[in-house]
ZAMARGU-4260 file (C-alpha; in steps of 0.2 Angstrom, whole numbers, plus 5000, padded with zeros to 4 digits):
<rodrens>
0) 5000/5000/5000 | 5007/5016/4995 | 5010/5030/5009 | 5003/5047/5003 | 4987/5051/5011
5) 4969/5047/5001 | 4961/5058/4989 | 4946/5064/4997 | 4936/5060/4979 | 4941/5042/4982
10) 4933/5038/4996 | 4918/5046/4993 | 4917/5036/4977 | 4919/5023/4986 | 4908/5028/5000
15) 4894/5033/4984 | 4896/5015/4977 | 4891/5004/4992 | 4878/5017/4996 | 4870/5015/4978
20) 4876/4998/4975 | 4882/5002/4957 | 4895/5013/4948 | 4880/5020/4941 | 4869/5024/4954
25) 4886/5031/4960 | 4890/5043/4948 | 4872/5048/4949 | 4874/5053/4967 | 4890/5062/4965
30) 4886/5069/4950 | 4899/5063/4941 | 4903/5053/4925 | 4901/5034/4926 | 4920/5033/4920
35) 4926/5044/4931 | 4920/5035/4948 | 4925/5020/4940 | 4942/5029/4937 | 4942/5034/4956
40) 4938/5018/4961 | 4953/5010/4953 | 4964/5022/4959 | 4959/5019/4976 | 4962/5001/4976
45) 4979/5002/4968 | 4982/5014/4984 | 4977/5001/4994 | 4984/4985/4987 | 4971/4974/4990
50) 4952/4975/4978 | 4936/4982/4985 | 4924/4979/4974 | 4919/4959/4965 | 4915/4963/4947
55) 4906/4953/4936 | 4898/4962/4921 | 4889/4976/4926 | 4886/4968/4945 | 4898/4972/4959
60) 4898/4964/4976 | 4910/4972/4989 | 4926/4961/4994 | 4925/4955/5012 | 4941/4969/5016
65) 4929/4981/5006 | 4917/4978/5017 | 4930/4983/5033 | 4936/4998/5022 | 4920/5004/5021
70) 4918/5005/5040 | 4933/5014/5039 | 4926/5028/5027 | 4910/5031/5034 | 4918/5035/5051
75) 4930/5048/5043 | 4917/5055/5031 | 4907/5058/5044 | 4919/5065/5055 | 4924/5077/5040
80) 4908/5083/5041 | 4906/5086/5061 | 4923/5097/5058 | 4917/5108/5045 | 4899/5110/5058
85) 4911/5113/5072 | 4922/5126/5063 | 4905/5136/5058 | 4898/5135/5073 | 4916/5142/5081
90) 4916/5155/5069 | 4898/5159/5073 | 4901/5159/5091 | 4888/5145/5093 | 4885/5129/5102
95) 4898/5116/5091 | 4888/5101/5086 | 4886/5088/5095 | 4887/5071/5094 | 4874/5058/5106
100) 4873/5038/5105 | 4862/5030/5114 | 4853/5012/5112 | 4836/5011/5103 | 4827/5012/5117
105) 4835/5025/5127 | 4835/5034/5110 | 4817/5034/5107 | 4812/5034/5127 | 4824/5046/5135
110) 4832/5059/5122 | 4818/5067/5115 | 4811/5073/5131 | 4828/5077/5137 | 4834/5087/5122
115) 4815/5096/5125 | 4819/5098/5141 | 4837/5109/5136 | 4839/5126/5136 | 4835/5131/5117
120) 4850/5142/5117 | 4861/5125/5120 | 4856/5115/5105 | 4869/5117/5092 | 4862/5118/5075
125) 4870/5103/5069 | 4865/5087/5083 | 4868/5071/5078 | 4860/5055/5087 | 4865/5038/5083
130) 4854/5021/5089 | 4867/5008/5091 | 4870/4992/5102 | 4875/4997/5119 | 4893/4989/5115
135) 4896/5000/5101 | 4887/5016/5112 | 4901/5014/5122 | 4914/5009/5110 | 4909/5025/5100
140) 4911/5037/5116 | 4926/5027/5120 | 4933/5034/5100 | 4927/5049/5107 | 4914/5049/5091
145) 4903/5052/5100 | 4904/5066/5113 | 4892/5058/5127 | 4881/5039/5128 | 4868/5034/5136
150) 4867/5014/5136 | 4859/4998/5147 | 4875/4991/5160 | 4888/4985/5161 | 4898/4999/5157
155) 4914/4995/5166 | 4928/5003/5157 | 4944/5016/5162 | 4941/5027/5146 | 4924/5032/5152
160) 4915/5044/5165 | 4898/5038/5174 | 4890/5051/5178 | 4873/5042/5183 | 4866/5026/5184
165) 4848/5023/5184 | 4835/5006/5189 | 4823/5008/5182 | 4810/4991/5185 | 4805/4978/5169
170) 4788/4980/5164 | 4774/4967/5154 | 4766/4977/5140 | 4750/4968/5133 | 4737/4969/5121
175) 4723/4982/5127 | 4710/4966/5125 | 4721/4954/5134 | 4714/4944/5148 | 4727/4949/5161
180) 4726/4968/5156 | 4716/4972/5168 | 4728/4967/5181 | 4737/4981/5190 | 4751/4969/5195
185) 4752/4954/5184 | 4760/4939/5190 | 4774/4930/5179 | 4770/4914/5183 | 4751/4917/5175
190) 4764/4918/5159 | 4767/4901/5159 | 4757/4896/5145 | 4759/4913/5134 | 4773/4917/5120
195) 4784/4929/5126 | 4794/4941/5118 | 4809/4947/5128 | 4827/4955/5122 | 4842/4944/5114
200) 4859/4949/5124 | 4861/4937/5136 | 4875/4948/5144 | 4864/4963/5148 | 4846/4962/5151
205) 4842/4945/5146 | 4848/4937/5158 | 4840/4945/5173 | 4823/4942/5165 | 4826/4923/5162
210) 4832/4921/5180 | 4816/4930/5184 | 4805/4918/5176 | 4816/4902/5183 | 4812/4909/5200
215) 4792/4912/5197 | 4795/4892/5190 | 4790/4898/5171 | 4799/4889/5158 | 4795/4898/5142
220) 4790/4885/5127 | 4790/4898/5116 | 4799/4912/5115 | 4802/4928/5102 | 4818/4937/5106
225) 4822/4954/5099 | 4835/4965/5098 | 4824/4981/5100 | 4810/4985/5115 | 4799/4995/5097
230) 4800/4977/5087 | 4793/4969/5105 | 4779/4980/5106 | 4773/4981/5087 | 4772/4961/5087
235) 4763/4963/5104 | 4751/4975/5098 | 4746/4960/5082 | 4743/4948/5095 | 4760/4936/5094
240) 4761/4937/5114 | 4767/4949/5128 | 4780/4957/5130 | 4796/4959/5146 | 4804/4973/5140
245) 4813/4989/5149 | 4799/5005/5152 | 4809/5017/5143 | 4802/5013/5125 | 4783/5010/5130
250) 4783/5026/5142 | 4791/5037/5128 | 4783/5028/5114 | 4767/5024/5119 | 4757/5013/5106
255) 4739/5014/5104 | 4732/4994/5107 | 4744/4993/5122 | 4745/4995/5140 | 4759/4991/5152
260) 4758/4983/5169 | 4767/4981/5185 | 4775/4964/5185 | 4776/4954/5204 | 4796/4952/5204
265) 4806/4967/5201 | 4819/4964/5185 | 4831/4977/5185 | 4833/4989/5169 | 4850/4997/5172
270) 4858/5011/5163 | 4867/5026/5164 | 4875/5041/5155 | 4894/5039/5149 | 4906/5053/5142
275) 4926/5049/5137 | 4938/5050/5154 | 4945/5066/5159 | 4937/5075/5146 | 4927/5094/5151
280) 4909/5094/5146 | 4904/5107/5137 | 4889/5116/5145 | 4878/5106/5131 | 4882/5091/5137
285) 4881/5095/5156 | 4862/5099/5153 | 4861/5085/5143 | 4866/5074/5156 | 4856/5080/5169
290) 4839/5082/5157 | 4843/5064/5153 | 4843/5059/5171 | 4828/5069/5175 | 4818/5058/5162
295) 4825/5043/5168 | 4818/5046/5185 | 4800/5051/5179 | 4799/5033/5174 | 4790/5021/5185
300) 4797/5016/5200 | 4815/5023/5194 | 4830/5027/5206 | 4848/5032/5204 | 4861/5018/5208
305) 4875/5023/5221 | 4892/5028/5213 | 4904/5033/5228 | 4917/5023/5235 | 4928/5008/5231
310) 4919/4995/5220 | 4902/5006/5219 | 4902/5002/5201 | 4900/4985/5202 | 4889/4986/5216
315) 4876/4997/5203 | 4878/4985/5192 | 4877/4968/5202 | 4870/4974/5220 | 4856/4983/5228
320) 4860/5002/5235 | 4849/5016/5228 | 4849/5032/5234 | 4835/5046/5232 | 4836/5059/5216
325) 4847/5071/5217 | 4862/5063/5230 | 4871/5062/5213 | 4880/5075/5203
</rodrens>
């Protein structure tokens, strides 16, 4: 591989192609002649040494190192862009832009309450949110591409500040019509016989559900599981079963055809707010933080986690010591 820097027209050919899936569809984007991004294309592979792109006729299929490039362009395009926001906004003497990753259902639950909740004179013009797997929340605040996180636990690591951590208790969301929805407290083992729709990690929230339902003695004969608490509730609401899910996405998404009830066992939704180590907030994430928290603890039976002290972070994660709002800053 040679060792003079990219042409930036590369990689957004490049970038343009997999977006489009065709030189064509490319060059259309770019506006560009269909030659010429093939040209760029080309170029960019010699740089490399290695191919991109399969091509057979008129098809094209990216290689599997194209496919790991790729990664690798989006996250500098993208960064490009923040820089050129931020310099305008220095220039302007305006808030810089910002950059937010959270989980889907902290996403859809908590931010858009907590950025409502911000002082308008705070929001840059440019705010970027992205919905990810908590891993790759924290793996992005980590990079420091993304300026703060809010994710379910664990979130154990040295790069990162905690500013909060939240428990917020597992709900049952059911069909309006369902015969236990008139239940204020619902019972799990009066799930015995019912599909049930849960979350997939088995490292994060997963697990504390299915120990849940081993203690109630429910041994699930048919199960859905999900990677996002909005897929759970949709097939809820069409009658595949119920739904134990975290309450953030049913209380800041409600659907019409579904209601949520207490369950008799507490299951533990943990999560917290993250921003790199050692790094000042700006006074946009500071009220981000704290709005965030606020909306957290208007949810249900909702408390902050104890922080303080030596080994506090595993004991909010795997132990049982709340405090009341507002002991943490």
């Amino acid at each position: 591989m040679h060792s003079r820097l990219f042409d930036i027209r590369q990689l957004e050919a490049f970038a343009a192609v997999m977006s489009a899936g065709s030189v064509t569809g490319a060059a259309r984007l770019l506006g560009r002649s269909q030659p010429a991004v093939s040209r760029l294309i080309q170029d960019l592979e010699a740089d490399l040494g290695y191919a991109l792109l399969h091509r057979s006729g008129p098809r094209i299929t990216p290689t599997s190192r194209g496919l790991q490039f790729h990664a690798e362009v989006e996250r500098h395009l993208a960064s490009l862009t923040h820089i050129r926001e931020r310099a305008n906004a220095i220039g302007l003497d305006e808030p810089i832009s910002l950059t937010i990753a959270a989980t889907p259902s902290l996403a859809a639950g908590v931010l858009p309450r907590a950025l409502a909740a911000v002082s308008p004179d705070l929001i840059p013009r440019h705010l970027h949110i992205q919905a990810l797997a908590a891993e790759n929340v924290v793996q992005a605040v980590l990079a420091r591409s993304a300026d703060f996180g809010i994710a379910s636990l664990p979130l154990e690591h040295p790069g990162l500040d905690v500013h909060w951590i939240a428990d917020a208790p597992c709900v049952v969301a059911l069909a309006v019509d369902d015969p236990l929805a008139g239940n204020d407290v619902v019972r799990l083992a009066d799930l015995a016989e019912r599909r049930i729709i849960t979350l997939a990690n088995p490292f994060r929230l997963r697990h504390r559900i299915d120990e849940a339902l081993a203690r109630a003695g429910v041994a699930p004969q048919r199960i859905i599981d999900v990677n996002s608490s909005m897929t759970a509730l949709t097939m809820v609401r069409v009658g595949l079963g119920v739904a134990l899910v975290e309450p953030a996405t049913v209380v800041g998404v409600p659907l019409e055809g579904i209601v949520m009830r207490t369950l008799d066992q507490t299951i533990p939704f943990l999560f917290g707010a993250i921003s790199p180590a050692a790094h000042p907030l700006s006074p946009t994430v500071a009220a981000m933080i704290d709005a965030a928290r606020a909306v957290a603890l208007a949810m249900p039976g909702c408390r902050l986690r104890e922080l303080g002290g030596d080994g506090a972070l595993a004991e909010a994660i795997y132990g049982n010591s709340i405090v009341p709002e507002g002991t943490l800053s």
